[in-house]
Structure formats: structure tokens, C-alpha cells
KOLBATOR-95097 format. One record per residue (C-alpha): residue number from 1; residue in one letter; x, y, z. Coordinates in steps of 0.1 Angstrom, whole numbers. Example, Ala and Ser with C-alpha at 12.3 -4.5 7.8 and 13.67 -1.06 7.14 Angstrom:
BEGIN
ATOM   pos   code    east   north      up
ATOM     1      A     123     -45      78
ATOM     2      S     137     -11      71
This chain:
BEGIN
ATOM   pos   code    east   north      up
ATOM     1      X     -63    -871     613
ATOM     2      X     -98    -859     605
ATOM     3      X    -132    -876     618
ATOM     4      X    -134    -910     623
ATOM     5      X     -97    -920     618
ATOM     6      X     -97    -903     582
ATOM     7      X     -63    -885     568
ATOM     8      X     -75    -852     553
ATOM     9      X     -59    -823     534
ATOM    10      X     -75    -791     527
ATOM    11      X     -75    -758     505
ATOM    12      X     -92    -736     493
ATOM    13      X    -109    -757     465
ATOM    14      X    -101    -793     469
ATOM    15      X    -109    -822     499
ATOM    16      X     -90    -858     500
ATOM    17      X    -106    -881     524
ATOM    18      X     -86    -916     527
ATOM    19      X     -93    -945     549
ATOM    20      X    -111    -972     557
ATOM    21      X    -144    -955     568
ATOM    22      X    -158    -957     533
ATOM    23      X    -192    -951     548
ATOM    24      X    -189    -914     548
ATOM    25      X    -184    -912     509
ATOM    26      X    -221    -901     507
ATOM    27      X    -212    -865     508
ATOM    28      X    -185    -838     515
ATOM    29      X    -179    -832     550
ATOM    30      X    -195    -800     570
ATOM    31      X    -185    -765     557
ATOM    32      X    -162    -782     525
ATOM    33      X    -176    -781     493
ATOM    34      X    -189    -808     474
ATOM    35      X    -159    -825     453
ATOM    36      X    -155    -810     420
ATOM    37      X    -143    -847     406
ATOM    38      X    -136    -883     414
ATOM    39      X    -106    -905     410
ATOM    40      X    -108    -946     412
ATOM    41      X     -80    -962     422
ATOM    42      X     -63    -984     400
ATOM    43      X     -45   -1018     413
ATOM    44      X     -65   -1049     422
ATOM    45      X     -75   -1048     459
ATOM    46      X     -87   -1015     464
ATOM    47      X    -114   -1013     427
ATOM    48      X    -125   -1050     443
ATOM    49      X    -130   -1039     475
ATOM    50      X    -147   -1006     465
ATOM    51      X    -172   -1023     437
ATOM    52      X    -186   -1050     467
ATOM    53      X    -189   -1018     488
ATOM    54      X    -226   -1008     487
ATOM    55      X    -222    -974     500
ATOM    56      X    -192    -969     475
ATOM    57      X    -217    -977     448
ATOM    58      X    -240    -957     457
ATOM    59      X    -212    -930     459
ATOM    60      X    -198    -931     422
ATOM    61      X    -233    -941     406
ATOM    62      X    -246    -907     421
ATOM    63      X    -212    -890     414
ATOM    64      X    -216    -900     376
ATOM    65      X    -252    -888     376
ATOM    66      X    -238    -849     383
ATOM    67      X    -218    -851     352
ATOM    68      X    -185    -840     370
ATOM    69      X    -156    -856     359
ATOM    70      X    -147    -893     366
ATOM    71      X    -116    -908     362
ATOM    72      X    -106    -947     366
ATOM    73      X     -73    -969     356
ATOM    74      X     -64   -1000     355
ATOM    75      X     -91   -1018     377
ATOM    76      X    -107    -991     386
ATOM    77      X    -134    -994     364
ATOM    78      X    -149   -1021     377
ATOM    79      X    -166    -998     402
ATOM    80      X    -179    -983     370
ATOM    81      X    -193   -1014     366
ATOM    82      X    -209   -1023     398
ATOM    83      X    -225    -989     396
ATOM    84      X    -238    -995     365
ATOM    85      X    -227    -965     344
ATOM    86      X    -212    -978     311
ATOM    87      X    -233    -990     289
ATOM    88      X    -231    -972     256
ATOM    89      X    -199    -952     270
ATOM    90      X    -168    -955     252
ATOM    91      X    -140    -972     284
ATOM    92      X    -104    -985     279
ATOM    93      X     -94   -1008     313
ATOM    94      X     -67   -1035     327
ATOM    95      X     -68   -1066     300
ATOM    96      X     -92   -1088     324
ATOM    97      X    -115   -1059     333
ATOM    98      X    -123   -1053     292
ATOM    99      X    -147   -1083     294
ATOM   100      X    -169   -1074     326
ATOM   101      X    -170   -1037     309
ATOM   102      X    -183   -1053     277
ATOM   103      X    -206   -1071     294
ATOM   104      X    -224   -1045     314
ATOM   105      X    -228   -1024     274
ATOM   106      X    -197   -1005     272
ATOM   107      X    -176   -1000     239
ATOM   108      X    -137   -1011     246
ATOM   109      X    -111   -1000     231
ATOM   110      X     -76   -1007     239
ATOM   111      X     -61    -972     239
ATOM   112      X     -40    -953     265
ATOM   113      X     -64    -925     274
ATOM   114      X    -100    -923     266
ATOM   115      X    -128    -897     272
ATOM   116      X    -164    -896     269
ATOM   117      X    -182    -873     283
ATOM   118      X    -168    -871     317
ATOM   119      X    -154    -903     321
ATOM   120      X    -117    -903     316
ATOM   121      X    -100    -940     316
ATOM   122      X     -64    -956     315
ATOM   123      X     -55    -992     310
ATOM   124      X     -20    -997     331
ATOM   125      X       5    -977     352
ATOM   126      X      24    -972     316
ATOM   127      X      -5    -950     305
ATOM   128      X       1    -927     337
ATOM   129      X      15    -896     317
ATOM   130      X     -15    -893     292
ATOM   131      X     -38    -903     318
ATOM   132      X     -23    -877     346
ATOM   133      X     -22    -849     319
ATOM   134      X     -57    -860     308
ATOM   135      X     -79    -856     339
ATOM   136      X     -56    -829     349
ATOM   137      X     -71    -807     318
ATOM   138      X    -106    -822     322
ATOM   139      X    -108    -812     363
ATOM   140      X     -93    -781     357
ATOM   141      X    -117    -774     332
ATOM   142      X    -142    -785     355
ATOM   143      X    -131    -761     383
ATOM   144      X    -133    -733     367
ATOM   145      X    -168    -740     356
ATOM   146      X    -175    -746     390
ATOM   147      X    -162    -711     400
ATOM   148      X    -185    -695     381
């Protein structure tokens, strides 16, 4: 367990942080380095719990304002949402999410994986494959860059 009750993992390059202190998703934790990307989960409880969480707004708004890569499936958009970070982007989501993304200015399309810019989304556990392979190219990519 790390700080605060938190399950960590570490190498040389990468830090998961999981549990229910969400409060310390503001940055990466003393002598880590920042995270190269960010995952939303998808599901329901978890993207509705994160997108009422103020601090976990805050997190992914500023997390899309570095232009690393973001990747959300199924209802993990939403948090997209809350944060206020679609409009004009091009997002595929969970059927009943595709309105509250249209809403808030986004494009929808109902597609398996879709990328703009640095957002990659996914609409259902079926798309896991394309979307897996997907953000697997796109944080590589992203990795490397940050290496340099």
C-alpha cells in the first residue's frame, strides 16, 4: 500500500495510483514523474462518481489542457464532460452518454475507436481490442516524446 491507503505500482516510467483518496489526483506523488497519460474508467459507477468529484474535475480538465493523451470508454466520458473539454472534439461514448456529449458541443459518432487530438474514445467493452491497441500506439507515442 502506498500513502494514504493507496495501491501503487512502479517503474521506471509509469505510476498507477488506485483508491478511494481521489483527492490526491492533483499531481504525481514526490520523486515520480508526472503521468505521461490518463485513462477513464469505463462502467457506470466509477465515470459518475468521478464527474461529481470536484477535485477529479479539476484533475482531467488540467490533464487535457497539457495535450497528453486521454483516453475514455464506455461512460467514461462523462468526466470529459463535467470538465468541460468537448466541445468541437470529435467523441464516440456508451449509447446514453452520446446525448450529454452532444449537449456540452461535441461531434458524436457511433464508431469503435475515435481520435482527435489526444483524446482517444471507445463506446462498449466490445470495442476493447481497437480501443486497447489504440491508446497503446498513442501513449507509446507519447512516451517517447516525453523521453526526449
Amino acid at each position: 500500500m502506498g500513502p494514504g491507503g493507496r495501491r501503487s505500482r512502479r517503474s521506471s516510467q509509469r505510476y498507477v495510483a488506485v483508491g478511494p483518496d481521489r483527492r490526491r489526483l492533483t499531481a504525481a506523488p514526490p520523486g515520480l514523474p508526472e503521468p505521461a497519460a490518463l485513462v477513464l474508467p469505463g462502467g457506470t459507477v466509477n465515470p459518475d462518481k468521478l464527474r461529481i468529484d470536484e477535485n477529479a474535475v479539476r484533475f482531467v480538465r488540467d490533464f487535457v489542457g497539457t495535450g497528453k493523451p486521454v483516453a475514455a470508454i464506455c461512460h467514461g466520458p462523462w468526466s470529459l464532460v463535467e470538465a468541460d473539454v468537448v466541445r468541437g472534439r470529435t467523441l464516440t461514448a456508451w449509447p446514453s452518454v452520446r446525448t450529454d456529449l452532444r449537449n456540452a458541443g461535441a461531434n458524436v459518432v457511433d464508431q469503435e475507436v475515435v481520435v482527435d487530438d489526444q483524446l482517444v474514445t471507445s463506446r462498449k467493452p466490445d470495442d476493447l481490442p481497437a480501443f486497447c491497441s489504440t491508446i497503446v500506439e498513442l501513449f507509446s507515442r507519447a512516451g517517447t516524446a516525453a523521453a526526449r
